[in-house]
Backbone as CSV, one residue per row, in Angstrom:
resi,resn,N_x,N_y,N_z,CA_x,CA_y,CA_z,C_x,C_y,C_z
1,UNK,79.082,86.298,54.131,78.829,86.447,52.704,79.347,87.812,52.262
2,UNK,80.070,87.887,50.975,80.348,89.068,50.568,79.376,90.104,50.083
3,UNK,79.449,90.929,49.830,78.399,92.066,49.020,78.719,91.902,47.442
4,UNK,77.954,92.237,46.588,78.437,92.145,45.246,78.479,93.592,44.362
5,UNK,79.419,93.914,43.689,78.958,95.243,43.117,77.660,94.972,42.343
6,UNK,77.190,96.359,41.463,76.504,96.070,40.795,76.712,95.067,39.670
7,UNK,77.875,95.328,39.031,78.448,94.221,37.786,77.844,92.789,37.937
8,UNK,78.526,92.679,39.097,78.343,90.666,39.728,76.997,90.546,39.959
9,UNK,76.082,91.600,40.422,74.744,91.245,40.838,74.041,91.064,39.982
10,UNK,74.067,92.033,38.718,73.364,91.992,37.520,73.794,90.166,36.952
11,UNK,75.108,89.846,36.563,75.511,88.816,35.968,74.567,87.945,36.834
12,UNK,74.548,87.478,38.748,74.240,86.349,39.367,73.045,86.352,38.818
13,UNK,72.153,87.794,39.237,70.424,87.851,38.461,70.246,86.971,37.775
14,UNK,70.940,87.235,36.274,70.975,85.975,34.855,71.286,84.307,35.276
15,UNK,72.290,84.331,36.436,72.595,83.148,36.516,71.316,82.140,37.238
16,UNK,71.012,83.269,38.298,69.737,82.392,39.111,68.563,82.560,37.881
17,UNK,68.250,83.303,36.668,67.303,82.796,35.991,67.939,81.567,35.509
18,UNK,68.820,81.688,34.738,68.967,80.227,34.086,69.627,79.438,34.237
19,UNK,69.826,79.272,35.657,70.679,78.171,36.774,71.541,78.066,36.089
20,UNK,71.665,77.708,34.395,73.444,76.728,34.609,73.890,77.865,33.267
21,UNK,75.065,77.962,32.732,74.924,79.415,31.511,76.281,79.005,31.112
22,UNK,76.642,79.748,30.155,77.906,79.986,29.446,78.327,81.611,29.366
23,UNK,79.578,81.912,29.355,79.730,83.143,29.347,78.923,83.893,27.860
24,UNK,78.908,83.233,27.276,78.156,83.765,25.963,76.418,83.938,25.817
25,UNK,76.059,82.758,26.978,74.848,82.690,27.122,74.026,84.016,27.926
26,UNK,75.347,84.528,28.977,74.914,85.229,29.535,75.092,86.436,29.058
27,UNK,75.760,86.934,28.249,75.927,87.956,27.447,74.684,88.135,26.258
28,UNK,74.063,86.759,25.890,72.762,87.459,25.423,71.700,87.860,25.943
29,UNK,71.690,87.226,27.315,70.571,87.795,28.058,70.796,89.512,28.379
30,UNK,71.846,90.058,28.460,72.378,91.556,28.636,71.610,92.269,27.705
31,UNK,70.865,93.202,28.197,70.454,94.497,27.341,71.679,94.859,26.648
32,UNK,71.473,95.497,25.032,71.852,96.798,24.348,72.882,98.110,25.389
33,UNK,73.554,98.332,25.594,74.461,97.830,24.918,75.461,96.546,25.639
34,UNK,75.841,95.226,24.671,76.299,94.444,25.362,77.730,94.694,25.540
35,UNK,78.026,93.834,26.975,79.373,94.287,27.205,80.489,93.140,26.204
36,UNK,81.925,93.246,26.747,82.660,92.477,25.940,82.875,91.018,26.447
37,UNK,82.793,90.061,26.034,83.064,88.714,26.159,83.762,88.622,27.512
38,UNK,85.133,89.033,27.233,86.119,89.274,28.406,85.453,90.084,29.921
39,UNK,84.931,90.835,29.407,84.522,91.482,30.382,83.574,91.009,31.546
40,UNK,82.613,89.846,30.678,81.768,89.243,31.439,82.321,87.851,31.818
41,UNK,83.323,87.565,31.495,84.430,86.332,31.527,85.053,86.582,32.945
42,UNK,85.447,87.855,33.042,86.112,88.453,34.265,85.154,88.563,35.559
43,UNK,84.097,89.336,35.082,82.797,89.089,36.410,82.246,87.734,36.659
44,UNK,82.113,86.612,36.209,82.360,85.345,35.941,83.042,84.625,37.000
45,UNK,84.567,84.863,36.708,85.444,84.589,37.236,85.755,85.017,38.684
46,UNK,85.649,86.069,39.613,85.460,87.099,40.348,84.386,86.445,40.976
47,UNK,82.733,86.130,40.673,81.925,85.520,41.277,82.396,84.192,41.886
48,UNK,83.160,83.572,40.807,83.391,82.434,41.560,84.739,82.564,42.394
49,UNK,85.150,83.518,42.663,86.385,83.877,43.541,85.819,83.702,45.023
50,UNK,84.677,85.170,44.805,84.082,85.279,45.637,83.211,83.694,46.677
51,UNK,83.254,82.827,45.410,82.364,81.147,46.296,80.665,81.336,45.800
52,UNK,80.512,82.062,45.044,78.902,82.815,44.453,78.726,81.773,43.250
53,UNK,80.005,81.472,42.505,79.849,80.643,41.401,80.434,79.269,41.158
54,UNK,80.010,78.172,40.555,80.617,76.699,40.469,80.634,76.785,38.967
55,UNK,81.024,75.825,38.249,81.578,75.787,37.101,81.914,73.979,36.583
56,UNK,80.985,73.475,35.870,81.277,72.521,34.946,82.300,72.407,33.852
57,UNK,83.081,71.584,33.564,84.032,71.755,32.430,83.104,71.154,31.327
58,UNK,83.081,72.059,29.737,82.029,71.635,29.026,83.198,71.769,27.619
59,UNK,83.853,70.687,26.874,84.637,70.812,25.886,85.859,71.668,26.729
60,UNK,85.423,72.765,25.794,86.942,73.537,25.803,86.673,75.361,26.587
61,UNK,84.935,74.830,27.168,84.820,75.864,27.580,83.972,75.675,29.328
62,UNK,83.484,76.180,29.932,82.745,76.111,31.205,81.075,76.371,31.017
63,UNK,80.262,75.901,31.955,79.196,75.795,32.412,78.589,75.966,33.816
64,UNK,78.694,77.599,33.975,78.683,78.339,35.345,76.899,77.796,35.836
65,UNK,77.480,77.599,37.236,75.884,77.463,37.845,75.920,78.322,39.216
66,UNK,75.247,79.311,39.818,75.554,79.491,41.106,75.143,78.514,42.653
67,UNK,76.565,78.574,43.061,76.474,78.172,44.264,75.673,78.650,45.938
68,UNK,74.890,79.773,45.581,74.662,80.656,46.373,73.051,80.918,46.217
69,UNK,72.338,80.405,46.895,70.904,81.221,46.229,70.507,82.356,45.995
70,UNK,69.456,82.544,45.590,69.206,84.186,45.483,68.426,84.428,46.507
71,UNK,67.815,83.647,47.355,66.823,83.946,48.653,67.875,84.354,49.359
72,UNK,68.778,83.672,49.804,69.859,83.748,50.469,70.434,84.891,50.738
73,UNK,70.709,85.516,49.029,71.602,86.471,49.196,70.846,87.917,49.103
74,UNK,69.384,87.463,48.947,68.151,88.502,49.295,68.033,88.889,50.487
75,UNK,68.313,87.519,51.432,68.574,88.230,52.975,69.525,88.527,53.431
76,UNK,70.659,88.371,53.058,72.232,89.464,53.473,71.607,90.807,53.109
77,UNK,71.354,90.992,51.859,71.296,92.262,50.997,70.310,93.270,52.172
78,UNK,68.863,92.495,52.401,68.056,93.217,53.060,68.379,93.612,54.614
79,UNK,68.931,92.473,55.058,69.296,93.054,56.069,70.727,93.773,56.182
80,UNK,71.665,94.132,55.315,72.411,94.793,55.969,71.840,96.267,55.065
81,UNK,71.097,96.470,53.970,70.047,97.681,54.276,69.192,98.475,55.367
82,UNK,68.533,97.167,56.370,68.118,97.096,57.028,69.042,97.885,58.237
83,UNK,70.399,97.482,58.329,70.822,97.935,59.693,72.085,99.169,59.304
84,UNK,72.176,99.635,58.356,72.916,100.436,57.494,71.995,101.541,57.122
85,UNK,70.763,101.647,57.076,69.554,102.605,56.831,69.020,102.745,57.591
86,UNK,68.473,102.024,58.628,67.329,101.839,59.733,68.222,101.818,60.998
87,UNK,68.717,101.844,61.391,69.346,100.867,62.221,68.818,100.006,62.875
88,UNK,68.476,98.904,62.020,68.408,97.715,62.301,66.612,97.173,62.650
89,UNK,66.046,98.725,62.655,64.737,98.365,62.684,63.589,98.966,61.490
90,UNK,62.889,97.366,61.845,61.568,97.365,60.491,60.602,98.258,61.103
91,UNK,60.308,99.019,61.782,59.673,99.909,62.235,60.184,101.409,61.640
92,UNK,61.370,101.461,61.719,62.217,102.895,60.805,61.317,102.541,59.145
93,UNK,61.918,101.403,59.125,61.788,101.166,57.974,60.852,101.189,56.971
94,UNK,59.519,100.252,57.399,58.073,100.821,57.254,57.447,102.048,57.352
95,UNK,57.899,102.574,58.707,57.606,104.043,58.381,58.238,104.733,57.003
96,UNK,59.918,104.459,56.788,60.644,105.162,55.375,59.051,105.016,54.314
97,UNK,59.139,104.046,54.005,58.045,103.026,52.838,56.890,103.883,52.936
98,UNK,56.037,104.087,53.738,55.197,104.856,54.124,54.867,106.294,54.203
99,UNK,56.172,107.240,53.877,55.756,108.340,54.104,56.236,108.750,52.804
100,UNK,57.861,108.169,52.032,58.088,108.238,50.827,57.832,107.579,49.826
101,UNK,56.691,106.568,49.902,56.486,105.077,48.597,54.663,105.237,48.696
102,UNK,54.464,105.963,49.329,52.683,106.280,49.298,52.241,104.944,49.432
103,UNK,52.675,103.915,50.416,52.468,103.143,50.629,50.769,102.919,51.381
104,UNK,49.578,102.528,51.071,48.398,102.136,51.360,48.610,101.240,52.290
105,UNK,47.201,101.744,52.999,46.970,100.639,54.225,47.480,99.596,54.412
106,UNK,46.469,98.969,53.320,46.160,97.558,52.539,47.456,96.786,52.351
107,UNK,48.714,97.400,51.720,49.792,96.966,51.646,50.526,96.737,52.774
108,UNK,50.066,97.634,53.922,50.903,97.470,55.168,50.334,96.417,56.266
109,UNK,48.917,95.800,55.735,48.581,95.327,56.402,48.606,93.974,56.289
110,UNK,49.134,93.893,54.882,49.820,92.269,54.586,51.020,91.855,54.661
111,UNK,51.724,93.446,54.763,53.299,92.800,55.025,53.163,92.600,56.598
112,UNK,52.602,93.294,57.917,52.301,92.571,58.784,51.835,91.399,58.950
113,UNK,50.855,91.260,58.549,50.245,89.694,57.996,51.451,88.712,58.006
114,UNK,52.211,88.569,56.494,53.258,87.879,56.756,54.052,88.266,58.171
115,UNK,54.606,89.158,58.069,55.623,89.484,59.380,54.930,88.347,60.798
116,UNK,53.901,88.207,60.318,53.111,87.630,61.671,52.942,86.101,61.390
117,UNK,52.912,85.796,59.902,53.245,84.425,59.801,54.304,84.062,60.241
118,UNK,56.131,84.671,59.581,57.057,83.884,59.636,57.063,84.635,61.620
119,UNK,57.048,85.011,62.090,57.043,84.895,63.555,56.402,83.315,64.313
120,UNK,54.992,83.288,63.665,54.463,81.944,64.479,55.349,80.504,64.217
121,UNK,56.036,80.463,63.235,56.960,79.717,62.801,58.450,78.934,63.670
């Protein structure tokens, strides 16, 4: 899987809210200030270069849906954080969380929790 700049990540964000979009559609979801038509036409286009985006023919224009989930591309993202920051371990890592995120017990004791679900799995 590729990495996405920020541009493409922000655009997929919009796309996985509203699964299927138009380049115009997604330009209203954009905060102040919005970019140009083209511009988001081009990141658009680029996503689906990349295989991130599919595309309905709708009249005379398209109906982007992504091909790619966002769980999916939640776990590329995390783990190559994961081994690019940590190297490669959730133990670096938790500790990071912990000494700079004033991370509480309580919080650490449920992300173990899970950690200990998807293990029995």
């Amino acid at each position: 899987m590729k990495e996405l700049t920020k541009a493409e990540e922000e655009v997929m964000q919009l796309l996985w809210k509203l699964e299927k979009a138009t380049v115009a559609s997604i330009i209203e979801q954009i905060k102040e200030p919005k970019p140009a038509y083209n511009t988001v036409s081009t990141i658009v286009r680029i996503l689906e270069s990349k295989g991130f985006v599919g595309y309905e023919k709708r009249g005379r224009g398209h109906l982007y849906f992504p091909l790619i989930e966002k769980e999916n591309y939640r776990k590329f993202s995390f783990t190559k954080l994961m081994n690019n920051y940590f190297d490669g371990s959730v133990k670096s890592m938790l500790s990071f969380f912990m000494k700079k995120n004033d991370m509480s017990m309580q919080e650490l004791e449920e992300i173990l929790s899970e950690i200990n679900k998807n293990e029995k799995k």
